[in-house]
N, C-alpha and C positions, 0 to 999 in steps of 0.2 A: 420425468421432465426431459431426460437427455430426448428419450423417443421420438415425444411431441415438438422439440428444438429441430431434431434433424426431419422430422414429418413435413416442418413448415418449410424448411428449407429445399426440401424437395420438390414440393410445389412450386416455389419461387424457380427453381429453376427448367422447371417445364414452361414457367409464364402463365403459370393461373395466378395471377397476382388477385383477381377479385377471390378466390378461395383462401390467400392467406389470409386474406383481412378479415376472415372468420375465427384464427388465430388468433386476432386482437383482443384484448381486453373486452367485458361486457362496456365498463363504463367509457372507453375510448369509442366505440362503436356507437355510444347512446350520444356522444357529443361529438363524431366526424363523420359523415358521410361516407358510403364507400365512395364515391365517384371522386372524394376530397381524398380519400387514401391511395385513390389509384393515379393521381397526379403525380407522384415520383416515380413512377415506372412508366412515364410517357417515354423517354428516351432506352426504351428497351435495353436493363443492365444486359449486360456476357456473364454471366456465373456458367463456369463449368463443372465444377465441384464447392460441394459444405459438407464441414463436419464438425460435429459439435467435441473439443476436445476435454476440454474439464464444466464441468458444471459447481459452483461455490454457493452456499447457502447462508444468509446470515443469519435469517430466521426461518423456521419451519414452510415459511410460505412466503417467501421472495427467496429469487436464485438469479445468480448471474451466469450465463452460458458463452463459455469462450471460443467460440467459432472461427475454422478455416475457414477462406472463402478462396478459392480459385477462380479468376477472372480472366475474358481476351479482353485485351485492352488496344485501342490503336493512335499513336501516336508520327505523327510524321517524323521523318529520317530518322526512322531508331529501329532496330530489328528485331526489341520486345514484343512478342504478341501476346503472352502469357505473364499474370503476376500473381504471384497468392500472397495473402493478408491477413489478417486475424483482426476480431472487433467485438466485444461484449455485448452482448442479450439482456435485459432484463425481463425474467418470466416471477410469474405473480398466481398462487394458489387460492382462487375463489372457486366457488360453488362445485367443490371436487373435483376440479378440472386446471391444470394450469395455461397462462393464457402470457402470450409476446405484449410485454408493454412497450406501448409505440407513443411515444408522442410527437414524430415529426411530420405527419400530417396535422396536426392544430393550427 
């Protein structure tokens, strides 16, 4: 699961955002569009680095992936251009395959 966590984030960060939504869930995908997933990346993120640092399982088949994320960020009169963050994943084990459960495209 860590793999496919850090797979998808890879993508995201080259900007194939329509390939990660093939990451998504089957059943996210049968009820969002991609063109509805690919609404939140109209404002093109800055990820400069991900890395998946723990992966937590409650059951055999959901896992939470606890992700670095390094971003540019720009803010006026401040001289941060860089921030890193961390933010939880939910990955979900259907048809042999684990899949990013998204639902903030709905």
């Amino acid at each position: 699961m860590r793999d496919r966590a850090n797979a998808r984030w890879q993508v995201l960060m080259a900007g194939d955002y329509a390939k990660s939504y093939t990451f998504t869930t089957p059943a996210f995908r049968k009820n969002t569009t991609e063109a509805a997933y690919l609404v939140q990346f109209e404002k093109k993120p800055q990820w400069h680095g991900a890395e998946v640092l723990t992966v937590t399982c409650a059951t055999p088949t959901s896992c939470v992936a606890r992700v670095r994320i390094d971003a540019k960020i720009s803010l006026p009169r401040t001289k941060m251009d860089k921030i890193t963050t961390h933010g939880d994943e939910a990955w979900l084990f259907e048809d042999g395959q684990w899949w990013f459960s998204d639902d903030t495209a709905k």
